[in-house]
C-alpha positions in Angstrom: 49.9 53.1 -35.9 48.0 50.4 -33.5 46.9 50.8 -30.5 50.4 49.3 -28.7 52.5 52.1 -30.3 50.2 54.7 -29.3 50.4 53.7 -25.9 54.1 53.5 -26.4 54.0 57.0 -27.5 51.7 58.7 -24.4 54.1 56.7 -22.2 56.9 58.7 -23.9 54.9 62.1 -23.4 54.4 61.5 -20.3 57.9 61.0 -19.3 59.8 62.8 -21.3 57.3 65.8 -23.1 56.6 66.1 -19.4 59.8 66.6 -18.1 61.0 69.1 -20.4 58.3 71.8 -19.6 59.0 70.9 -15.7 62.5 71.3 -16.7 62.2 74.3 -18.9 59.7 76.3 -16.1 62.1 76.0 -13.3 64.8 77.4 -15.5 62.6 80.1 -16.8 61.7 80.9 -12.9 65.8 81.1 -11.9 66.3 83.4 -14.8 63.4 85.7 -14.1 64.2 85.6 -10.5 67.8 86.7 -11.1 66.5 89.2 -13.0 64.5 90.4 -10.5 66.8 90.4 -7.9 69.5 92.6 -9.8 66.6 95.3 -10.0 66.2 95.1 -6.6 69.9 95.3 -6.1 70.3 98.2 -8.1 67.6 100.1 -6.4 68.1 99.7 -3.1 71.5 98.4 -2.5 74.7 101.1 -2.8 76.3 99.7 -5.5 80.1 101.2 -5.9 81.0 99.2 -9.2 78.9 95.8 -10.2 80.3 93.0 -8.7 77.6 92.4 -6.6 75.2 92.3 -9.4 78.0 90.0 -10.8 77.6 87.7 -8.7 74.6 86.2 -8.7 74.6 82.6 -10.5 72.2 80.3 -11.9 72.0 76.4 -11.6 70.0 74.8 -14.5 67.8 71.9 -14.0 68.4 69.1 -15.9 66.0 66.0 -16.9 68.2 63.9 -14.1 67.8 66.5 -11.3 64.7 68.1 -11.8 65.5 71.7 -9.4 66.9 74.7 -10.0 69.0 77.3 -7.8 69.3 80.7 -7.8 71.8 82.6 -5.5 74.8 84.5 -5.2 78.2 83.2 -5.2 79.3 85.6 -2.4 79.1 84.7 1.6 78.4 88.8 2.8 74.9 88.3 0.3 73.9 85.8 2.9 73.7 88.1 5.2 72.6 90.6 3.5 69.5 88.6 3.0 69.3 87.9 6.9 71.1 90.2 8.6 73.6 90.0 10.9 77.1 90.9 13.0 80.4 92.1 12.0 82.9 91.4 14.5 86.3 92.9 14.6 89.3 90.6 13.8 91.6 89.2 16.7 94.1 91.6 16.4 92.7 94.3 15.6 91.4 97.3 17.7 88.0 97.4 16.4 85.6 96.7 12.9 87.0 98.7 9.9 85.2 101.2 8.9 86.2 103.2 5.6 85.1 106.6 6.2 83.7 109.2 3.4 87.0 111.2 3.3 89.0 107.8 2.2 87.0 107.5 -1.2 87.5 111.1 -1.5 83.6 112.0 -0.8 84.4 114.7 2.3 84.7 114.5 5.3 81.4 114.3 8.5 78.5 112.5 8.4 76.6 110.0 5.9 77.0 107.0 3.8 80.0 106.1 1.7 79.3 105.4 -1.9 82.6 104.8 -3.4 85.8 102.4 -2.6 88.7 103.9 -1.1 91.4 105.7 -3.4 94.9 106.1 -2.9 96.8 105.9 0.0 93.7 105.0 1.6 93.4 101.7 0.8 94.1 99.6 3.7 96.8 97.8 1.5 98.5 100.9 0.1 99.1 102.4 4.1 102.4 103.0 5.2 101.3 103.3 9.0 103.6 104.3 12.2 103.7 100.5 13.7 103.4 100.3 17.6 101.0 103.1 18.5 98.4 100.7 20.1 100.8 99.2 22.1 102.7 101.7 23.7 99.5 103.7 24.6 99.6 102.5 28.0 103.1 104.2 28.6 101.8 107.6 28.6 99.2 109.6 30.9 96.6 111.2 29.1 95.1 110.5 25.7 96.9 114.0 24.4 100.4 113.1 24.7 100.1 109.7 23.6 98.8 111.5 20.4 101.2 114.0 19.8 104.0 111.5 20.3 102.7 109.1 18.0 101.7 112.3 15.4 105.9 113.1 15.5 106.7 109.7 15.4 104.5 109.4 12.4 105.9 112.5 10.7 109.6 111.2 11.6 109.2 108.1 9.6 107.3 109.5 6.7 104.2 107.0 7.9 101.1 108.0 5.8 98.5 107.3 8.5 98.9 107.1 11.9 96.7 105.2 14.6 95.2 107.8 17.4 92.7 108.2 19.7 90.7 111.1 20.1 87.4 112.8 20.7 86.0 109.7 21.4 86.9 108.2 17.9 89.6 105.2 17.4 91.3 105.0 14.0 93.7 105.8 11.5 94.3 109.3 10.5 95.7 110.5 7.5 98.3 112.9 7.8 98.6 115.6 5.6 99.2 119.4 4.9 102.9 121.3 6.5 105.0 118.5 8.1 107.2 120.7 9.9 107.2 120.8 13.6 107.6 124.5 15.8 109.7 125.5 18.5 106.9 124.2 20.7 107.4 120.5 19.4 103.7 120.9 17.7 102.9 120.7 13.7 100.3 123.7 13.3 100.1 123.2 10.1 99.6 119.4 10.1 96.0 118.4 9.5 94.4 114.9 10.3 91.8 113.2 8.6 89.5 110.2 10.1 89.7 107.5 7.0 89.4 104.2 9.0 87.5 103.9 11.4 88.3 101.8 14.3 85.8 102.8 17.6 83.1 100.0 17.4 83.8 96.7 18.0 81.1 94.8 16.5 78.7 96.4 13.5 75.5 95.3 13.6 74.0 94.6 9.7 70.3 94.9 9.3 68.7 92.5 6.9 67.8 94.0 3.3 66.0 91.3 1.5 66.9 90.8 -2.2 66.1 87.1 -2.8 63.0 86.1 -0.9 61.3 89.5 -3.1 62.5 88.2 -6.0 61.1 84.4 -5.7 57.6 85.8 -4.6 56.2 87.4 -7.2 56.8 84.3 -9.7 54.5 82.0 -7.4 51.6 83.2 -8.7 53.3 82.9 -12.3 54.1 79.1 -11.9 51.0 77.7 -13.7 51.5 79.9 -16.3 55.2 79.7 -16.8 54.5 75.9 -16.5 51.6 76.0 -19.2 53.7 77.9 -22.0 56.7 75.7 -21.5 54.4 72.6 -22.0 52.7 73.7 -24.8 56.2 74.6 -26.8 57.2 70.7 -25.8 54.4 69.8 -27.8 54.7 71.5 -30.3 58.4 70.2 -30.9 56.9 66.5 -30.5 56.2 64.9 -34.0 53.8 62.7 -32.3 51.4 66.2 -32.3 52.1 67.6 -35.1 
C-alpha cells in the first residue's frame, strides 16, 4: 500500500468509520432513554393497561441525517411533560371526570386506577336527553331533580344528568325502580360516575422525558467511545 492509498483510506475512516459510531451512539442514547422513560412511567405514572408505555417511539439516525428522536406518539404525553389545562368541550356542562364508582373501585374520595366498565362508559350510556335544558323551567334545584329522576326511570335511561349537593354530573341509577304514592323512588339509589362540576382541570407537570435524557449526558463520551471502537474493529483497514 503507498502512501496515496493510505491517505485514501484515513479519508474513508474519517468519513465514514466516523459516522457510524456518531450514528450508532445517538441510537444507543434513544434506546436507553426510552428505556428509561418507561421506568419512570411505570413508577410514577397510574398506569390502567399499557398503552402509554406503548407509545413511546424511536427515530433512528441514519448516515444522511445524523439525529435521533425519542418521544411519544401521543398529544396528552406533551403535557404531561409540561403541564397544563383541560377545558370542557363547547357543549358540554363541564370537564369529564370518571369517578371511582364507574370503574367499579367504590365510591368517595381518591384517585381512579382503572377505565370505566359497563354502562359506564360514556359510549355505552343510555341518558335521559334534555335535563340541562329544561333546568331553568323549574324553581329549586330539588324538583328539577326529582322530575328529571322519573323522567329517567320512565324511559329506562341508565344515567341521568342532576344537580346536587354542589356536584354536576351524571348519576347512575340503580336499585327498586318503582315509584310510591308520594311520587318518590325510596328505593332508587344514585351513584356519581361522571363528573361534570369543574369547568377547566388544571394538569400539573410530571416529567418523564427530560429525567430520562439527563442521566445519559454524562454517558455520551462513553457511549460514543465503545461505538467507535466496535467501527474499528469491523474495518479491515485495522485489522
Amino acid at each position: 500500500m503507498n502512501i496515496d492509498d493510505f491517505a485514501l483510506k484515513l479519508q474513508k475512516m474519517r468519513e465514514q468509520t466516523f459516522n457510524r459510531a456518531v450514528r450508532g451512539t445517538l441510537n444507543d442514547i434513544a434506546f436507553l432513554a426510552m428505556g428509561t422513560a418507561k421506568r419512570t412511567i411505570r413508577k410514577e405514572f397510574i398506569n390502567r393497561n399499557k398503552w402509554t408505555q406503548n407509545s413511546l417511539r424511536v427515530k433512528k439516525a441514519s448516515l444522511g441525517d445524523l439525529q435521533s428522536e425519542m418521544g411519544s406518539i401521543q398529544p396528552y404525553m406533551k403535557t404531561q411533560e409540561f403541564g397544563g389545562y383541560k377545558f370542557k368541550k363547547p357543549k358540554s356542562q363541564g370537564v369529564v371526570l370518571p369517578t371511582r364508582a364507574a370503574s367499579g373501585e367504590g365510591e368517595g374520595a381518591g384517585i381512579r386506577k382503572k377505565l370505566p366498565v359497563g354502562l359506564n362508559k360514556l359510549q355505552r350510556m343510555r341518558v335521559e336527553r334534555g335535563a340541562k335544558k329544561r333546568r331553568g323551567k323549574f324553581r329549586s334545584e330539588r324538583q328539577a331533580n326529582a322530575v328529571e329522576i322519573r323522567n329517567a326511570v320512565q324511559n329506562k335511561a341508565s344515567h341521568v344528568y342532576l344537580e346536587k349537593n354542589g356536584k354536576k354530573g351524571l348519576f347512575r341509577l340503580s336499585g327498586r325502580k318503582r315509584m310510591n304514592k308520594e311520587r318518590k323512588f325510596p328505593g332508587l339509589k344514585l351513584t356519581l360516575t361522571q363528573d361534570l362540576t369543574r369547568k377547566v382541570v388544571k394538569i400539573p407537570k410530571k416529567p418523564w422525558l427530560a429525567p430520562s435524557l439527563k442521566p445519559l449526558h454524562r454517558r455520551r463520551s462513553a457511549i460514543f467511545n465503545i461505538n467507535l471502537k466496535r467501527e474499528f474493529q469491523k474495518d479491515v483497514f485495522f485489522k
